[in-house]
PADO-318418 format. One record per residue: z, y, x of N, C-alpha, C in turn; residue in one letter. Coordinates in steps of 0.02 Angstrom, whole numbers, plus 32768, in hexadecimal, padded with zeros to 4 digits. Layout:
REM residues N
ZYXZYXZYXA/...
This chain:
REM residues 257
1AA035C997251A6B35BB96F41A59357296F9X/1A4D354396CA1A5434FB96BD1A0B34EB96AFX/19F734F1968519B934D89673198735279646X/1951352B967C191F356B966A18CF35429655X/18C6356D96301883355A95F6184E35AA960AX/182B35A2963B180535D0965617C235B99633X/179435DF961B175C35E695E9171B36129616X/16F23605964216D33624966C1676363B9636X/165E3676962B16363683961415FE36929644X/15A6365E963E158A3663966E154936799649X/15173688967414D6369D964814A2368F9676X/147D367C9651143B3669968F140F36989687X/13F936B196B013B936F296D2139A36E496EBX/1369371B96FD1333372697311354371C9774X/134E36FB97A31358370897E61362374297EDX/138B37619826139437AD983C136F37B1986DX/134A377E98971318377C98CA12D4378098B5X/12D23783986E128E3784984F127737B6983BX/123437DB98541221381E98381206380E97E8X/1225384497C612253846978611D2385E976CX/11CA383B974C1180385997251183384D96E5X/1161389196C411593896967C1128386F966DX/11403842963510E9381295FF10A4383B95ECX/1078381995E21054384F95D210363869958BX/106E384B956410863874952810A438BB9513X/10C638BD955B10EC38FC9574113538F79547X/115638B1953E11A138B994F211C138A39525X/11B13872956111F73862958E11DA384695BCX/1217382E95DC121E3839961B11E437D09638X/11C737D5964E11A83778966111D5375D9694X/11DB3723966711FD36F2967011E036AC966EX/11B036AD96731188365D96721172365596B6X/117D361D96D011823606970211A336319748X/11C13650972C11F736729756124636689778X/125E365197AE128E364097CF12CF364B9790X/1311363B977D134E3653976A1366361F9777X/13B2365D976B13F9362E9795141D364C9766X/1458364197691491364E976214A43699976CX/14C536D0973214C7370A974E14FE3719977AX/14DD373F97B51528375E97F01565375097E5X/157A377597AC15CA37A5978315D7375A9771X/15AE3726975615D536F5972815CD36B89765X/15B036B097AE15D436A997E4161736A497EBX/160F36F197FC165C36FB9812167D36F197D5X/167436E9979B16AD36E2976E16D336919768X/168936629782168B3625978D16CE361A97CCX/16C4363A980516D836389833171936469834X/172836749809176F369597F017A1365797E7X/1784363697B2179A3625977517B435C697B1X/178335CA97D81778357B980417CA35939840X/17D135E4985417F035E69881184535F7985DX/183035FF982E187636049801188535B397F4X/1868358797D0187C353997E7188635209824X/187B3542985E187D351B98A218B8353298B1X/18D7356F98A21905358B98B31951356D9881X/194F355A98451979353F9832198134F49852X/195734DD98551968348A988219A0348B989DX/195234D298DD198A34D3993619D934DF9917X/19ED34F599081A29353698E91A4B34F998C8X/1A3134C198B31A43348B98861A7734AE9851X/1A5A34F298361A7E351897F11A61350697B5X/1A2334F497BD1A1E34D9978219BA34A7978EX/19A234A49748194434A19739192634C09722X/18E934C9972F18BB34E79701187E34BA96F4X/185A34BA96C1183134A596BD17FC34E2969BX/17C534DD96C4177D350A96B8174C34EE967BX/174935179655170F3501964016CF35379634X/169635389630166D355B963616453560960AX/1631359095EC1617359395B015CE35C795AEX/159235BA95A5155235D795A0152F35D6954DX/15173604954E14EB360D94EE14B73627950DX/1469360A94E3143036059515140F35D49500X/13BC35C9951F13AD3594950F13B3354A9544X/138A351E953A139434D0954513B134E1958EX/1389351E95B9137F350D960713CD35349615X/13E7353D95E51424355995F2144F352B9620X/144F34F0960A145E34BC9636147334AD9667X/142D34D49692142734D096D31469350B96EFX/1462355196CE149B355A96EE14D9354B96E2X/14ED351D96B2153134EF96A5153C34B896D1X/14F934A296FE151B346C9718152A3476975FX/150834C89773150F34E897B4155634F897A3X/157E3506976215C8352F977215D534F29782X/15E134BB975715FC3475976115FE346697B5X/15B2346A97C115C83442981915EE34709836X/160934B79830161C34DE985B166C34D49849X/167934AD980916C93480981616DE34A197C6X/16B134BF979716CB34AE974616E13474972FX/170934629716170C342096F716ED341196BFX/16CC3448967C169E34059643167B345A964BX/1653345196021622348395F01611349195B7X/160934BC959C15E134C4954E15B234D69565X/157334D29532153D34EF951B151D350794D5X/151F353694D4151F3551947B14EB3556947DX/14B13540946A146A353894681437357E9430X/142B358E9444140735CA942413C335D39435X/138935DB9402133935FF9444133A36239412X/1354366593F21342368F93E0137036B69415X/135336FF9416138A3730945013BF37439431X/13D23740945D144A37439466145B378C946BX/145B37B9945D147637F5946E14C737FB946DX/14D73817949C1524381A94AD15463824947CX/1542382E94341572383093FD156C37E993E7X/152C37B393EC1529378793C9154F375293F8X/154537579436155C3726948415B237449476X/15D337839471160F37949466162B37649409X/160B375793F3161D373693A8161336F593B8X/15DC36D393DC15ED369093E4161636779428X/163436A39450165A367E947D16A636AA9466X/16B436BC942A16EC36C793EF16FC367B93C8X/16C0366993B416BF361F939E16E235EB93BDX/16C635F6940F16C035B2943F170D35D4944FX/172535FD945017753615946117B236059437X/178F360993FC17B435F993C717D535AF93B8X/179A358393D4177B353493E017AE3517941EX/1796353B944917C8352A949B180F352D949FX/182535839483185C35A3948B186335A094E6X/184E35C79509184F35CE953D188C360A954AX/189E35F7959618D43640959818A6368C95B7X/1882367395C6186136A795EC180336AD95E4X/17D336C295DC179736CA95D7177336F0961DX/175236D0963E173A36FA967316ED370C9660X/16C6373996591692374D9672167F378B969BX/1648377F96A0161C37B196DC161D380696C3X/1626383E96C71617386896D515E4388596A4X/15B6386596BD156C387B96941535383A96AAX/15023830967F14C63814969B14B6382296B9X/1497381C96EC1449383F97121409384496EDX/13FA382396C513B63828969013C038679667X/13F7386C963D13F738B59617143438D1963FX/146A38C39666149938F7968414CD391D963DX/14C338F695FD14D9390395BD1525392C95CDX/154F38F195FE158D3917960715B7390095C7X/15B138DD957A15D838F6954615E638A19534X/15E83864954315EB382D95291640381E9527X/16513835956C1695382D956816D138649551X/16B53897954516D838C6951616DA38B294E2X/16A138A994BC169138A7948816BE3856946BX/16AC380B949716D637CD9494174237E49489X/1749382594B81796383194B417A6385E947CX/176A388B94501783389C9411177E387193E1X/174F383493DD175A380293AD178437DD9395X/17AB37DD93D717EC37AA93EB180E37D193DAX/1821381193D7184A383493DF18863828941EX/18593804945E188237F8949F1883383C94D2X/18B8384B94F6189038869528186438619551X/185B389C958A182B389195AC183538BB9602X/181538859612181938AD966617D838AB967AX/17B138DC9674176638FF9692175238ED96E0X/172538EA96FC16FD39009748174838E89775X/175D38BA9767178D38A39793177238849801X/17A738A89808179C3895985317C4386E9880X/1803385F985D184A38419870186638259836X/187837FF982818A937B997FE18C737A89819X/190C37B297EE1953378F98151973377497D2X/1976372C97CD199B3709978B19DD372A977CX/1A23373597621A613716975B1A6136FD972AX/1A9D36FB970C1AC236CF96E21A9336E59691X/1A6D36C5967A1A4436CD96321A3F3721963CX/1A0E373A968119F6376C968B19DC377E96B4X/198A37B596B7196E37BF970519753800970BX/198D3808974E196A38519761193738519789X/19063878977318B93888978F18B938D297B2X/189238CF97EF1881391398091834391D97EAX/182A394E97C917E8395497AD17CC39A197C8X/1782398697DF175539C797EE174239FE97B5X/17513A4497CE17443A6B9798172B3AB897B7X/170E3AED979016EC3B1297BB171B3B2E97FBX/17523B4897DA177C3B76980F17AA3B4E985EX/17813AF0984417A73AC9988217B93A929875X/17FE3A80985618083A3B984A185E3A489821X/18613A1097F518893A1F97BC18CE39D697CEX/18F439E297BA191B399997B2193239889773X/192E394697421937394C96FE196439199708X/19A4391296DF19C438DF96D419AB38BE966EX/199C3879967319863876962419AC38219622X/19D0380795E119D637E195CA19A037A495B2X/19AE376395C4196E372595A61985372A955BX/194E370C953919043712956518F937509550X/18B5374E95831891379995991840378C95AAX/182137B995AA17DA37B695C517CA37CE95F4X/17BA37CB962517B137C8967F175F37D6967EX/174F380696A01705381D96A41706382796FFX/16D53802972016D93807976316AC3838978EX/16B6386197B51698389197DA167E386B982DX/165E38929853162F385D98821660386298B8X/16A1386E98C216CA387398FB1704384898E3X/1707383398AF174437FA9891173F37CC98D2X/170B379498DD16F9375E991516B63746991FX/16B5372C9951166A37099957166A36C0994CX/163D36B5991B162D366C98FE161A36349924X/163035F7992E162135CF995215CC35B89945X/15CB359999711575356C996215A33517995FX/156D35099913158C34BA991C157B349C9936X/1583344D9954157334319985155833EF9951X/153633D4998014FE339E9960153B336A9941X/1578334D996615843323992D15A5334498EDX/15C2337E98FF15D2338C98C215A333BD9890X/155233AF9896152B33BF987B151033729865X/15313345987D151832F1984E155A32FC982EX/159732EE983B15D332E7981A15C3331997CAX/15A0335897C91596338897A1157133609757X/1565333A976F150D3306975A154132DF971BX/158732DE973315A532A296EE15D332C696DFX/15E632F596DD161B334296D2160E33519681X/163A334D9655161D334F9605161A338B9604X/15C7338995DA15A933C395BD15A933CF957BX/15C933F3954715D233F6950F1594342B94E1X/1568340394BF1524341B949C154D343A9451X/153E347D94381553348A941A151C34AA93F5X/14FA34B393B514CF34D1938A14EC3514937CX/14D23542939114F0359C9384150635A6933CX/14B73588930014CE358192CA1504355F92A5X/1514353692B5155A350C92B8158D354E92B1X/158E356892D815C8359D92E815DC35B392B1X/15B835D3927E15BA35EB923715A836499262X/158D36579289158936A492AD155F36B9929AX/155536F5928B150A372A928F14F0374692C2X/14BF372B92E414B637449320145C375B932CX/1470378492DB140C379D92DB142A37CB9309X/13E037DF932313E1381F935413E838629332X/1415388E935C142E38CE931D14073907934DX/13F03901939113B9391893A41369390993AEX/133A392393A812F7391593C512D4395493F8X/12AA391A942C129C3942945D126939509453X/124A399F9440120139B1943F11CF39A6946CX/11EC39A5949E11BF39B994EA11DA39B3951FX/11B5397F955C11D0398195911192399B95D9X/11AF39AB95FF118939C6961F11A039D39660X/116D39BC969E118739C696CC11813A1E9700X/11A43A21972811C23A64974A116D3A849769X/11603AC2976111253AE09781112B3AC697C4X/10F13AC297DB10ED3AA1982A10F23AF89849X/110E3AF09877111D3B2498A510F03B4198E6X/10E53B7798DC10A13B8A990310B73B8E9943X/10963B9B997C10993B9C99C010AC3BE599DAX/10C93C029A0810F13C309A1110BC3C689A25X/10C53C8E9A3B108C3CC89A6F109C3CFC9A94X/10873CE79ACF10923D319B01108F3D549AEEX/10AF3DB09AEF109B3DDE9AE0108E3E009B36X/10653E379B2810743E539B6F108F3E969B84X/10B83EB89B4B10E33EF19B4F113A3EE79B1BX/11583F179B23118E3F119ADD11823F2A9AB0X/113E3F569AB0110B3F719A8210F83F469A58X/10D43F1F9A7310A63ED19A5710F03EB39A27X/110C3E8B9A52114A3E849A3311753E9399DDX/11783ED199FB11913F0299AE115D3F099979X/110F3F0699A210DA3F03995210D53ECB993BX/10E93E86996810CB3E45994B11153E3A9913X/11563E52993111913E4898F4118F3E6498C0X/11833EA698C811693EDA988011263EBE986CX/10E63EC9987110CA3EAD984010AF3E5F983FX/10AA3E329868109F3DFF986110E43DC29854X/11213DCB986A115C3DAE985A116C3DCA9835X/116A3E09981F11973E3D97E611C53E2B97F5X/12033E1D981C12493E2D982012623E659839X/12353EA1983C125D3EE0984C123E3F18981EX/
């Protein structure tokens, strides 16, 4: 393989270290002045995509060049220039502040694919904010590219990967032709931390500003969320002092029997 055009899909979130709290509107989830990074899945997809170029060097079989691509608003940025220091080479940013729902984020990184011609598309799995699961299905029926799901293993050959992918009954092996769409599961690898100079080096790394509307896409929202709401707080446990006690507090106070 000679020269690879890897397309890495990232999304910026809530921290996963951050306890989540509902607004007090009760429609979503607060997010003002609240920690975010970069999501997990599009980590490791980053990481993928950095260890698949490191590996053609060593191998001196061929290049790749990364590029990384986020839809989102201004602060999206920030997590474009975290893939960058972790060894992307440029970046898009498709600029949006209205919300992205995974059919509209699957139609504009169709655009930015179309634009690139990449051999391969990596993203994450799922968000952590909605756990949607459908951006990259949904990006490989647009294309009409296949697809390799919850991947845990990547192995290049010749204009083709085979992936070991997680699935309920264990683990699958797919052989698929480039390009393809690559969805990463949390046992693929562990993501490096960048290091301070190449978090300055990141600082002159081209970032490509792109207007969503530009795109020519429809990306109204085809869902709305009525209500959000957080989980009943959970009561405190209680001695009983027979298997008597026991069996009355499950029958009539738990009703599960």
């Amino acid at each position: 393989m000679s020269n690879l055009r890897i397309l890495v899909a990232t999304k910026r979130v809530v921290d996963y270290a951050v306890k989540i709290r509902v607004n007090a509107a009760g429609s979503a989830v607060e997010t003002a002045n609240v920690k975010h990074s970069m999501n997990p899945f599009d980590e490791i997809g980053t990481e993928q995509a950095i260890q698949i170029k490191e590996a053609l060097a060593k191998a001196k079989t061929g290049t790749a060049e990364v590029i990384v691509v986020s839809c989102g608003p201004a602060k999206s940025q920030e997590t474009l220039r975290t893939a960058l220091a972790m060894g992307a080479d440029r970046a898009i940013h498709v600029e949006s502040d209205v919300e992205l729902q995974p059919l509209a984020v699957a139609k504009l990184l169709k655009a930015v694919v179309e634009k690139e011609k990449p051999d391969m598309v990596i993203l994450g799995k799922q968000a952590i904010d909605d756990d949607s699961n459908q951006t990259g299905q949904m990006l490989a029926g647009l294309l009409s590219w296949p697809q390799a799901t919850f991947a845990s293993k990547v192995e290049l050959g010749d204009k083709s990967m085979t992936v070991t992918r997680e699935v309920d009954g264990g683990v699958e092996t797919i052989k698929t032709p480039l390009p393809a769409i690559l969805t990463t599961d949390l046992r693929l690898n562990v993501p490096r931390y960048a290091s301070l100079p190449n978090i300055m080096k990141a600082k002159k790394k081209p970032l490509e500003k792109i207007v969503a509307s530009s795109l020519g896409v429809d990306i109204k929202p085809r869902l709305e969320t009525l209500k959000i709401a957080e989980p009943a707080k959970r009561q405190g446990g209680k001695l009983v002092e027979s298997v008597d006690d026991l069996v009355d507090k499950l029958k009539n106070e738990a009703k599960v029997l």
